[in-house]
Biotite code that builds the C-alpha atoms (Angstrom):
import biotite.structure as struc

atoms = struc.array([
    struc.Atom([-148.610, 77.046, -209.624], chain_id="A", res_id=1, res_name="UNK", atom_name="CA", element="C"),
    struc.Atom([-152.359, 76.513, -208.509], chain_id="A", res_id=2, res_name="UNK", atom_name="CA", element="C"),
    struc.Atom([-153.568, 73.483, -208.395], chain_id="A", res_id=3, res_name="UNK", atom_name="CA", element="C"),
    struc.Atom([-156.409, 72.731, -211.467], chain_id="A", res_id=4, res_name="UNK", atom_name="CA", element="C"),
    struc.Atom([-159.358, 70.752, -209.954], chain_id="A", res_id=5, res_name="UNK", atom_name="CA", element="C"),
    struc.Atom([-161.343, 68.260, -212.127], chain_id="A", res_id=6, res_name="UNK", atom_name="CA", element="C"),
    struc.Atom([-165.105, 68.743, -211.850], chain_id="A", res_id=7, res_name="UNK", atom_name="CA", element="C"),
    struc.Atom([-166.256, 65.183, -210.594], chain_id="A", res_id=8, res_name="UNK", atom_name="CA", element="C"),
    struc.Atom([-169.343, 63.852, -212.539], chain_id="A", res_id=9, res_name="UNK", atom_name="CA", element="C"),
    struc.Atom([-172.026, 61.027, -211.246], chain_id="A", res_id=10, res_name="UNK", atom_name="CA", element="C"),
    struc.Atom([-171.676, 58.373, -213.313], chain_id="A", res_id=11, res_name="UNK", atom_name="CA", element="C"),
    struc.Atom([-174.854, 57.400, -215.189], chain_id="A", res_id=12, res_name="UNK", atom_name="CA", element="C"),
    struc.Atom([-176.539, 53.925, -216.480], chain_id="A", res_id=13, res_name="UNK", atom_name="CA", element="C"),
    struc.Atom([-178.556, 53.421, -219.099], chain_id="A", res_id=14, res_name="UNK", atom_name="CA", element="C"),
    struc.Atom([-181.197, 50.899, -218.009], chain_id="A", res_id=15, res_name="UNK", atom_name="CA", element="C"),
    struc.Atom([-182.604, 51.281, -221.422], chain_id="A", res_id=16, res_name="UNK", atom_name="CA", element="C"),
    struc.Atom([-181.372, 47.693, -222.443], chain_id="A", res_id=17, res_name="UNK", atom_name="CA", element="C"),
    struc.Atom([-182.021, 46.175, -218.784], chain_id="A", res_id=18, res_name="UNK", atom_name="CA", element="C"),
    struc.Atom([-185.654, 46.625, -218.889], chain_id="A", res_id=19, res_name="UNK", atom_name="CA", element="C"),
    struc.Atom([-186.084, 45.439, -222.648], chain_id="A", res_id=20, res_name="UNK", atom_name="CA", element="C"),
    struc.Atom([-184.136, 42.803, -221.759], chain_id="A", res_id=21, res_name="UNK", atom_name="CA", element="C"),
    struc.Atom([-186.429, 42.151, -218.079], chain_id="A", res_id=22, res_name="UNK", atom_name="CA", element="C"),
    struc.Atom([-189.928, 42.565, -220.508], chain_id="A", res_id=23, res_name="UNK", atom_name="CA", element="C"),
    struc.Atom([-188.146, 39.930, -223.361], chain_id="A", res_id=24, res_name="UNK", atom_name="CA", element="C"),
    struc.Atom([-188.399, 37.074, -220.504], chain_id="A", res_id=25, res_name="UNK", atom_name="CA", element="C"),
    struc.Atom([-191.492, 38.095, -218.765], chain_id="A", res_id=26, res_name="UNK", atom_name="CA", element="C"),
    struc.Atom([-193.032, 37.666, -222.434], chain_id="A", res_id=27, res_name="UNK", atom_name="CA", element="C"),
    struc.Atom([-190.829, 34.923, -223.198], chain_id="A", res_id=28, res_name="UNK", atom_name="CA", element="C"),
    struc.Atom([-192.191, 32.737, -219.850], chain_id="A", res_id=29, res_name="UNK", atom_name="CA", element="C"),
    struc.Atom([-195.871, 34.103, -220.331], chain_id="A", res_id=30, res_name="UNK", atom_name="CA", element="C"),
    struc.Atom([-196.436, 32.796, -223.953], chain_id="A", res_id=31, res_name="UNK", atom_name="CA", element="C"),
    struc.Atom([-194.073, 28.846, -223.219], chain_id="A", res_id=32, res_name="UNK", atom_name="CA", element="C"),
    struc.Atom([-195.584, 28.303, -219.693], chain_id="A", res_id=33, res_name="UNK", atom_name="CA", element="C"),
    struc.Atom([-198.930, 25.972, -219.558], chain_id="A", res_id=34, res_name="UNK", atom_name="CA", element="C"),
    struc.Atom([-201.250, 27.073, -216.776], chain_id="A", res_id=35, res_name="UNK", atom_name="CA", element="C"),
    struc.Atom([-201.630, 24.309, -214.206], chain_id="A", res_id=36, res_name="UNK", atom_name="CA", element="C"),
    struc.Atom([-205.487, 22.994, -214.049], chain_id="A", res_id=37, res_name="UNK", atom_name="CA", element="C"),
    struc.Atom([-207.528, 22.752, -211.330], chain_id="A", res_id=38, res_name="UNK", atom_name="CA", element="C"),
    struc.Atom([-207.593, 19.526, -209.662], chain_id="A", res_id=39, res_name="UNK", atom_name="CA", element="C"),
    struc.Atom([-210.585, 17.807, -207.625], chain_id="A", res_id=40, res_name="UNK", atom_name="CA", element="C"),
    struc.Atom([-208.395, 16.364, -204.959], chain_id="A", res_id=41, res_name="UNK", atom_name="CA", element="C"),
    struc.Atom([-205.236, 17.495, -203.571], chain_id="A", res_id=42, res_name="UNK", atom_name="CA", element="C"),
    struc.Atom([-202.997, 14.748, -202.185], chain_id="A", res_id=43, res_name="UNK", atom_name="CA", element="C"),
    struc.Atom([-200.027, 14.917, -200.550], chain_id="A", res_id=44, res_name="UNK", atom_name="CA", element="C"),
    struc.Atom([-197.719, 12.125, -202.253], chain_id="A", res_id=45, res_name="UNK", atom_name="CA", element="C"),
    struc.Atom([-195.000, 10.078, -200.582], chain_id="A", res_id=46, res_name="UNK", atom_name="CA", element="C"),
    struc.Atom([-191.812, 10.599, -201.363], chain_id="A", res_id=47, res_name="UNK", atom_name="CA", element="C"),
    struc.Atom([-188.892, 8.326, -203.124], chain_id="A", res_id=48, res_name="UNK", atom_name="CA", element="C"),
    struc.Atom([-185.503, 8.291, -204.820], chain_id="A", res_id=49, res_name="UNK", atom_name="CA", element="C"),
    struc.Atom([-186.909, 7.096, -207.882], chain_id="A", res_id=50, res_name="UNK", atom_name="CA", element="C"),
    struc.Atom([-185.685, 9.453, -210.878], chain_id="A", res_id=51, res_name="UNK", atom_name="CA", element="C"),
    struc.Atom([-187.676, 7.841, -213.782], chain_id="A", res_id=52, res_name="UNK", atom_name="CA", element="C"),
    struc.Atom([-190.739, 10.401, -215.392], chain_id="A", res_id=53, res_name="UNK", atom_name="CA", element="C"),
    struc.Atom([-193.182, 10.041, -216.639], chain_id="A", res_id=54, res_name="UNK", atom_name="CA", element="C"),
    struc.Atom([-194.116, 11.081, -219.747], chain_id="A", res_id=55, res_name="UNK", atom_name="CA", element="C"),
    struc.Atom([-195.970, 14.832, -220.260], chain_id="A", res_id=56, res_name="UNK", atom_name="CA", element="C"),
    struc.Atom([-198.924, 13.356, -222.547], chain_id="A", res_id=57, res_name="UNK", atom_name="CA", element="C"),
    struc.Atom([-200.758, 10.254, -222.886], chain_id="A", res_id=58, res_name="UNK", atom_name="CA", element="C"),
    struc.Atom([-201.362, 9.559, -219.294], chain_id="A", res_id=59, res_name="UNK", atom_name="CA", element="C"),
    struc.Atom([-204.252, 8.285, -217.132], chain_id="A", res_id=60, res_name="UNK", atom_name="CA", element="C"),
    struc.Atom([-203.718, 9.607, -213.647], chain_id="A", res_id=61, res_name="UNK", atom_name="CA", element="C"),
    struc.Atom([-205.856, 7.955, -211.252], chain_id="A", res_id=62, res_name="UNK", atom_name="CA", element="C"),
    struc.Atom([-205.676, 9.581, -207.691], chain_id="A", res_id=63, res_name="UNK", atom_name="CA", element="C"),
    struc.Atom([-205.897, 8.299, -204.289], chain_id="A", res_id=64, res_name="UNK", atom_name="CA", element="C"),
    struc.Atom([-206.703, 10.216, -201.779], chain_id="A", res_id=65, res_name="UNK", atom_name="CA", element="C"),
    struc.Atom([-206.371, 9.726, -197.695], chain_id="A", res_id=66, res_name="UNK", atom_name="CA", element="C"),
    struc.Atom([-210.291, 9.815, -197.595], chain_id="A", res_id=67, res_name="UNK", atom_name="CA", element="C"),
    struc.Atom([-210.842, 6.581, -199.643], chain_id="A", res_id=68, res_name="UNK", atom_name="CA", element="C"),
    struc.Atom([-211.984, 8.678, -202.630], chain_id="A", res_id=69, res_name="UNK", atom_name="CA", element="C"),
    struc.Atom([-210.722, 7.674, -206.521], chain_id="A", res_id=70, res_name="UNK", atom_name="CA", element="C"),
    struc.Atom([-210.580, 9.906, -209.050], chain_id="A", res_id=71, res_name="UNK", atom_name="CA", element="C"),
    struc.Atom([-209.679, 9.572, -212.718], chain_id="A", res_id=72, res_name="UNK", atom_name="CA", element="C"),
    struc.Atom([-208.201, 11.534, -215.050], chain_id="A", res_id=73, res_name="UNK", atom_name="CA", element="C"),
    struc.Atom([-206.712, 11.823, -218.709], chain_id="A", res_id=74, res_name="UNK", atom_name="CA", element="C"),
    struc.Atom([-205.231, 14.287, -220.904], chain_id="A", res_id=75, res_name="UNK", atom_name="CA", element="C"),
    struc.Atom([-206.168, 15.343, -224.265], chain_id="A", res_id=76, res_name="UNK", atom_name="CA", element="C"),
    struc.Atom([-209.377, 17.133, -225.226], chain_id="A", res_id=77, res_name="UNK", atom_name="CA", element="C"),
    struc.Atom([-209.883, 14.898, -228.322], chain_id="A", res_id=78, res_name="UNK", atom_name="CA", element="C"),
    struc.Atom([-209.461, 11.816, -226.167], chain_id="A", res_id=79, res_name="UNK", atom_name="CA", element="C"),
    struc.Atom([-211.586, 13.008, -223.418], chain_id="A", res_id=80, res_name="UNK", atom_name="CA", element="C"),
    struc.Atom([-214.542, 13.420, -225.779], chain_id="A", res_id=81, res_name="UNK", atom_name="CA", element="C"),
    struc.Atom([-214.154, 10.704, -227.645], chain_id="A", res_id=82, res_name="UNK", atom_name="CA", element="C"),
    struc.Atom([-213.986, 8.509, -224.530], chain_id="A", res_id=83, res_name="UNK", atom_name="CA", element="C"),
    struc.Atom([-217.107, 10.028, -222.917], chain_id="A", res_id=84, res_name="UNK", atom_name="CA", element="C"),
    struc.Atom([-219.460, 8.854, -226.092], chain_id="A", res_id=85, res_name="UNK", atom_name="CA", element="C"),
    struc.Atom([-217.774, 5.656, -225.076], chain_id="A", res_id=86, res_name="UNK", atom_name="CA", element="C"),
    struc.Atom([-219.272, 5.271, -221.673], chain_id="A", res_id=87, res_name="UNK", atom_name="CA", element="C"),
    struc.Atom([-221.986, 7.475, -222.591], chain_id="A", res_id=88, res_name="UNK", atom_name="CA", element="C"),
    struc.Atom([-223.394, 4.363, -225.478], chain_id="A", res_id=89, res_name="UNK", atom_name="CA", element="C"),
    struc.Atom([-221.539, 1.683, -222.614], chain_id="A", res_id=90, res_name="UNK", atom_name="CA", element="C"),
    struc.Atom([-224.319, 2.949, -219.640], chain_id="A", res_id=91, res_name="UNK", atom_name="CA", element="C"),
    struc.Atom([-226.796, 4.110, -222.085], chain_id="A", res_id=92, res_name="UNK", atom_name="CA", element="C"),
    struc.Atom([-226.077, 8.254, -220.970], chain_id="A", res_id=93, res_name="UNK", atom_name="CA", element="C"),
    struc.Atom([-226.512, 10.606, -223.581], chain_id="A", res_id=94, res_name="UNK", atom_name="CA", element="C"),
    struc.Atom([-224.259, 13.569, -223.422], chain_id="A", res_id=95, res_name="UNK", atom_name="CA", element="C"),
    struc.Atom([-225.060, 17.560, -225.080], chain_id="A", res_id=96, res_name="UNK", atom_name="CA", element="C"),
    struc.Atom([-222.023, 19.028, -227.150], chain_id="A", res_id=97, res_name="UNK", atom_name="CA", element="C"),
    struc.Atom([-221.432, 21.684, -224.443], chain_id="A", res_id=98, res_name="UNK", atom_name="CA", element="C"),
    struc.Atom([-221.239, 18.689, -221.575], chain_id="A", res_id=99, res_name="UNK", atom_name="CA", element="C"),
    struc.Atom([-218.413, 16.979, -223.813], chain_id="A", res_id=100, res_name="UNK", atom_name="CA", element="C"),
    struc.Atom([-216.440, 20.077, -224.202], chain_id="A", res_id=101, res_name="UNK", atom_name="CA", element="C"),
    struc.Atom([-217.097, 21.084, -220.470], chain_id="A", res_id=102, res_name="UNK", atom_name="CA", element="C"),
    struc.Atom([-215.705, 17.343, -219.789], chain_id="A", res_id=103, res_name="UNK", atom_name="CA", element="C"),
    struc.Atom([-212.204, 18.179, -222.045], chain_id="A", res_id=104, res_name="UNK", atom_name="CA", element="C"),
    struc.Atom([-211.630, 21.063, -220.043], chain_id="A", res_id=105, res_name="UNK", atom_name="CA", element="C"),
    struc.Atom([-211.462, 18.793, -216.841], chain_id="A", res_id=106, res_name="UNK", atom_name="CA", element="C"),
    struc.Atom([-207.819, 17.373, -215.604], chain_id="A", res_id=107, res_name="UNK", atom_name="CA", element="C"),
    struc.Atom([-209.691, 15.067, -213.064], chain_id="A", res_id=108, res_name="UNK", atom_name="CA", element="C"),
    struc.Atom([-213.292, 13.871, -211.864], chain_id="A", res_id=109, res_name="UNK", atom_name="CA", element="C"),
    struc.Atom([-214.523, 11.371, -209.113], chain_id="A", res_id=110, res_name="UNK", atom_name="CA", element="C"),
    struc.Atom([-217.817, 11.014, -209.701], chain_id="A", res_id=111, res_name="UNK", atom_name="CA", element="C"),
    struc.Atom([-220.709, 7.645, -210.421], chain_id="A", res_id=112, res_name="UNK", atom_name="CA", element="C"),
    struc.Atom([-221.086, 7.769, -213.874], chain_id="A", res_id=113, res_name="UNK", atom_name="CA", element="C"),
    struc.Atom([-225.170, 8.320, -212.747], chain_id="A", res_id=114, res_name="UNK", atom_name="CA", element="C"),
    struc.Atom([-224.000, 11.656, -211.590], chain_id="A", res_id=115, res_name="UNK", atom_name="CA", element="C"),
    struc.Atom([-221.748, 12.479, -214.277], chain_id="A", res_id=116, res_name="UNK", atom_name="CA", element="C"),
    struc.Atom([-224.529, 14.733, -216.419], chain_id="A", res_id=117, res_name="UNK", atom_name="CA", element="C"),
    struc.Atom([-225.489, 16.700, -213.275], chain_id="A", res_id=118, res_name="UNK", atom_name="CA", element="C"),
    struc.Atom([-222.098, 17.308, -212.706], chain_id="A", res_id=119, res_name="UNK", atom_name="CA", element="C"),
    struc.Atom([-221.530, 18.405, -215.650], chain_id="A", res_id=120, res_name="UNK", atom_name="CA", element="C"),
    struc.Atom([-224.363, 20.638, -216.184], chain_id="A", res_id=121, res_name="UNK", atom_name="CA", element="C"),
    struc.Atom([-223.045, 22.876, -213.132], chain_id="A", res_id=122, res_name="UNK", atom_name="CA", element="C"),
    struc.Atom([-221.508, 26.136, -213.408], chain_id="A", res_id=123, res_name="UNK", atom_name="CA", element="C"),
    struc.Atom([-217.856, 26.263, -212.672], chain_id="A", res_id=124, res_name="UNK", atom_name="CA", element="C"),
    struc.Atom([-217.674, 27.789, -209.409], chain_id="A", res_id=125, res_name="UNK", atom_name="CA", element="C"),
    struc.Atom([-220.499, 25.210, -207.992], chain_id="A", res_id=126, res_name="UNK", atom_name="CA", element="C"),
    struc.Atom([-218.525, 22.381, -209.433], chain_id="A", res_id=127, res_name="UNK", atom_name="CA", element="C"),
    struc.Atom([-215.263, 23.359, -207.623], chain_id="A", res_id=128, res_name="UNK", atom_name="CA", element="C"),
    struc.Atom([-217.424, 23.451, -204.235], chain_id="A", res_id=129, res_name="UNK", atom_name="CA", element="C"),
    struc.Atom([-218.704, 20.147, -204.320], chain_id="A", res_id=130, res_name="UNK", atom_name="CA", element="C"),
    struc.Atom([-217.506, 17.026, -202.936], chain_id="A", res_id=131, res_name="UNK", atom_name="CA", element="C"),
    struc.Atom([-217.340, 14.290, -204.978], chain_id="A", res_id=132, res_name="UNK", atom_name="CA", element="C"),
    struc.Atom([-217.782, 10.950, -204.108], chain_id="A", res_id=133, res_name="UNK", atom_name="CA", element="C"),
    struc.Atom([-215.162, 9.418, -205.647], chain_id="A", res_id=134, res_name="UNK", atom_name="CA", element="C"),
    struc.Atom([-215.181, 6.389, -208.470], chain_id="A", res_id=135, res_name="UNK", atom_name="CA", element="C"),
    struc.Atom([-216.777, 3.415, -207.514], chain_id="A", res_id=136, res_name="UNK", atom_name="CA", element="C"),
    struc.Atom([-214.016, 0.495, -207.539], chain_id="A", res_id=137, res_name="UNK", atom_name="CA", element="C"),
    struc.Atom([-215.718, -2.483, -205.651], chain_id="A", res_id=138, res_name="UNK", atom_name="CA", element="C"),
    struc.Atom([-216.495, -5.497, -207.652], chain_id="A", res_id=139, res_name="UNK", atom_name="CA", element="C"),
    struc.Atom([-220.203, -5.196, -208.871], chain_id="A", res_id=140, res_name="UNK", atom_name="CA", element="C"),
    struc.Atom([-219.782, -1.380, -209.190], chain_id="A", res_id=141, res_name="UNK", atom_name="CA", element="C"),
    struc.Atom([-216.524, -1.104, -211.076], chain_id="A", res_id=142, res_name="UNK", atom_name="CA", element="C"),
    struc.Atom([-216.614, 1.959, -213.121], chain_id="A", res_id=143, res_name="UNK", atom_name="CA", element="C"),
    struc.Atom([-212.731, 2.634, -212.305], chain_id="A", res_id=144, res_name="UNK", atom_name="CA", element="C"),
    struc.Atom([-212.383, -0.001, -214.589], chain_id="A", res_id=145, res_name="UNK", atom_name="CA", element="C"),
    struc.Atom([-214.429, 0.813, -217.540], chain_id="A", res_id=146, res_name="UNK", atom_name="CA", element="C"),
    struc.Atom([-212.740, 4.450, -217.680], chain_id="A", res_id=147, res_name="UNK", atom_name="CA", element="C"),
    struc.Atom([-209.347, 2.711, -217.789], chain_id="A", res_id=148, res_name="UNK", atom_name="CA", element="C"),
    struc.Atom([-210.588, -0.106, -220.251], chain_id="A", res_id=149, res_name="UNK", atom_name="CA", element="C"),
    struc.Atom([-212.334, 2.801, -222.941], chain_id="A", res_id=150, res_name="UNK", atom_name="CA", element="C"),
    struc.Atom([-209.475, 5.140, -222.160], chain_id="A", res_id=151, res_name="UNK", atom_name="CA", element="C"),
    struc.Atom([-207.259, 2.310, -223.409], chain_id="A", res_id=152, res_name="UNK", atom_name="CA", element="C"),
    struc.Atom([-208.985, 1.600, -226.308], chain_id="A", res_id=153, res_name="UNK", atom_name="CA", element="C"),
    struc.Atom([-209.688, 5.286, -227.397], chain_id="A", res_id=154, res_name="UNK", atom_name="CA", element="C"),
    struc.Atom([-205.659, 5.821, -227.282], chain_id="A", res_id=155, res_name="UNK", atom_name="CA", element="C"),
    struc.Atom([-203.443, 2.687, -227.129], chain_id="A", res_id=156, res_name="UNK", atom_name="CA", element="C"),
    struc.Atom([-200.380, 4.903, -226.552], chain_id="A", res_id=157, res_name="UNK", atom_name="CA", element="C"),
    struc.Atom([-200.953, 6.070, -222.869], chain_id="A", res_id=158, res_name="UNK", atom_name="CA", element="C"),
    struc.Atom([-199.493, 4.832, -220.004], chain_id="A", res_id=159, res_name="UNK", atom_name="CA", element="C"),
    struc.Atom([-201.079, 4.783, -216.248], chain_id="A", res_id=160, res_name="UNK", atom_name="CA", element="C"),
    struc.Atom([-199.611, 6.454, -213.278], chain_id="A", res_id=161, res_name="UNK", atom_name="CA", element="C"),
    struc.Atom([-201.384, 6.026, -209.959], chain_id="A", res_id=162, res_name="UNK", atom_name="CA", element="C"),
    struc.Atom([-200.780, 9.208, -207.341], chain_id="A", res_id=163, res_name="UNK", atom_name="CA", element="C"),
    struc.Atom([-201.841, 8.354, -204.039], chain_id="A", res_id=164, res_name="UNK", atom_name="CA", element="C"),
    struc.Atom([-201.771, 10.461, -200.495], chain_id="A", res_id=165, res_name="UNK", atom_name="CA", element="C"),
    struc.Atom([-198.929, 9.533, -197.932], chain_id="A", res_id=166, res_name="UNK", atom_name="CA", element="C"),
    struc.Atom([-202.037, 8.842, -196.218], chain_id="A", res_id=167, res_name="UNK", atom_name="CA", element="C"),
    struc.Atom([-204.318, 6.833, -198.375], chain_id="A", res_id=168, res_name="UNK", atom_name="CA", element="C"),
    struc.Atom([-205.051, 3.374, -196.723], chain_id="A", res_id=169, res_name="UNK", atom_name="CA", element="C"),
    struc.Atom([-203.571, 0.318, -198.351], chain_id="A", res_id=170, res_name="UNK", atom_name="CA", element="C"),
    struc.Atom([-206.533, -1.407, -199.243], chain_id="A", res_id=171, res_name="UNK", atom_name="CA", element="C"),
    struc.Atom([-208.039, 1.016, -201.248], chain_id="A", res_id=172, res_name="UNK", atom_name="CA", element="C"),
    struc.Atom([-204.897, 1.554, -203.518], chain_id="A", res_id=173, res_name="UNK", atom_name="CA", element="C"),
    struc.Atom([-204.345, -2.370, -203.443], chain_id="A", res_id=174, res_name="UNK", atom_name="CA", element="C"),
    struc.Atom([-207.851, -2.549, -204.882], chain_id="A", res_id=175, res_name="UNK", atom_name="CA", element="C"),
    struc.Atom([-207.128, -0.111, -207.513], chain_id="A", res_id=176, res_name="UNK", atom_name="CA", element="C"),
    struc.Atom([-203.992, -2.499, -208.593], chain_id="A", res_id=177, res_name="UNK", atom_name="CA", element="C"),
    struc.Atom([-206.423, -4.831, -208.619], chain_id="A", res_id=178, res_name="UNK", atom_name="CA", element="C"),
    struc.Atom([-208.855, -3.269, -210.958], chain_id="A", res_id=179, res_name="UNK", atom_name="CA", element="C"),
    struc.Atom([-205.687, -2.773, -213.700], chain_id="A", res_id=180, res_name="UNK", atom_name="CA", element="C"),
    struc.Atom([-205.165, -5.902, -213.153], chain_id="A", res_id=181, res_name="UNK", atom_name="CA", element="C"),
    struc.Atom([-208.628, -7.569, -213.731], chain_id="A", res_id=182, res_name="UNK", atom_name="CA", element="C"),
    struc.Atom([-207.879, -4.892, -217.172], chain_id="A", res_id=183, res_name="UNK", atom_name="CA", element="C"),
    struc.Atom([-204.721, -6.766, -218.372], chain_id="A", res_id=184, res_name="UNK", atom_name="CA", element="C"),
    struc.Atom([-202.729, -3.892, -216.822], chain_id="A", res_id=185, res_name="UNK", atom_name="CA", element="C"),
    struc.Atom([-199.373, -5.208, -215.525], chain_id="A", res_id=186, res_name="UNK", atom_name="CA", element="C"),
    struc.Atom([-197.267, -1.786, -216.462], chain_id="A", res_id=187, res_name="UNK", atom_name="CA", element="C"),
    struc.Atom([-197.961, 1.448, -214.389], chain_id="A", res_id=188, res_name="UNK", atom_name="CA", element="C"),
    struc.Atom([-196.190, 4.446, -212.559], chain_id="A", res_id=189, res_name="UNK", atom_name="CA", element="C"),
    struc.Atom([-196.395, 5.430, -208.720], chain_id="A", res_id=190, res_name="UNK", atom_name="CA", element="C"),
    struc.Atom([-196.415, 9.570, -208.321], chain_id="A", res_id=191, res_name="UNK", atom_name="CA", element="C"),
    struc.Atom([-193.920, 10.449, -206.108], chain_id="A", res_id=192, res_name="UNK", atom_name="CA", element="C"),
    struc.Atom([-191.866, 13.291, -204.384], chain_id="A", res_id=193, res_name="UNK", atom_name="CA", element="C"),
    struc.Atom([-188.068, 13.448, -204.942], chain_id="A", res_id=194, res_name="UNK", atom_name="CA", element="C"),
    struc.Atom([-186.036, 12.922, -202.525], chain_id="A", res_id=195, res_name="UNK", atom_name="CA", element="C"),
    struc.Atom([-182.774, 13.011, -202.218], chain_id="A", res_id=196, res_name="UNK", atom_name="CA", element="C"),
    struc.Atom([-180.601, 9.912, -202.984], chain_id="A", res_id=197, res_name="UNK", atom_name="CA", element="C"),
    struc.Atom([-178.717, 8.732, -199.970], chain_id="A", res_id=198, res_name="UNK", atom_name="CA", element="C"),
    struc.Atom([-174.948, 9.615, -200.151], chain_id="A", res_id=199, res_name="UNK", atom_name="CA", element="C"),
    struc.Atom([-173.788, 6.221, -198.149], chain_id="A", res_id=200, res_name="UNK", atom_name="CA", element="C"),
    struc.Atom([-175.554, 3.682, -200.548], chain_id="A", res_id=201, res_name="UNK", atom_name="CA", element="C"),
])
């Protein structure tokens, strides 16, 4: 009796449901994720075991960086404009509508508050190219200090973190404790990298 041979077929997979599934996500993660904003400084911050975070919104970030250089920085559009007619009526600086909203859009700035229109007025690409300065923080020039104050005043509810380089120099980020200080600011955050806890504490 011959033998009957079955005809072997390729199996076959409907990817059909894999790439609905793949284009779900990719729309999914496009529409949740928050685009990161540009900064003015990018600082390279020391690293601890220190799991506490802090908070998404309501912040005052005030950077360090290994130059010297301070730069401040807030979140919320509302409470950005709001606090720039503050300093604007503190230093007698008037501000146009289109300054203010070009001033929400910013996550950090280090410039005098005498530069602060010019600044301002520049197109986008120019301000990314220019090097700012910094916040002055001595003692008869203390604008650091006035941003925080105002800031403080325009929303009670946010809390200060202070992100300095690895390689800032002490001074500089002992003078900006100082300046909270001199503010009534006892509370505030250090920015730092995790690291990973020791296993033999």
């Amino acid at each position: 009796m011959p033998k009957v041979k079955v005809k072997r077929k390729n199996p076959s997979l409907d990817m059909t449901p894999m790439v609905d599934l793949f284009f779900l996500l990719v729309t999914f993660f496009m529409l949740t994720a928050t685009a990161r904003p540009d900064e003015a400084i990018v600082v390279d911050t020391p690293s601890s075991v220190s799991e506490i975070k802090i908070p998404d919104t309501n912040v005052i970030t005030i950077t360090v960086g290994k130059d010297s250089r301070v730069f401040f920085g807030v979140d919320g559009q509302q409470t950005k404009e709001a606090l720039l007619d503050k300093i604007g009526g503190k230093y007698g600086v008037g501000f146009t509508p289109e300054e203010k909203r070009t001033f929400s859009l910013l996550s950090n700035f280090g410039v005098p508050i005498n530069q602060l229109k010019s600044f301002l007025s520049m197109e986008s690409s120019a301000r990314k190219e220019v090097n700012q300065p910094g916040i002055p923080i001595d003692s008869v020039h203390n604008e650091l200090g006035d941003w925080v104050l105002q800031t403080r005043l325009t929303n009670p509810k946010v809390v200060i973190a202070i992100k300095g380089d690895n390689d800032a120099d002490y001074p500089t980020v002992k003078r900006v404790i100082d300046v909270l200080q001199e503010k009534n600011v006892d509370r505030f955050n250090l920015i730092t990298d995790m690291e990973t806890m020791p296993r033999n504490l």
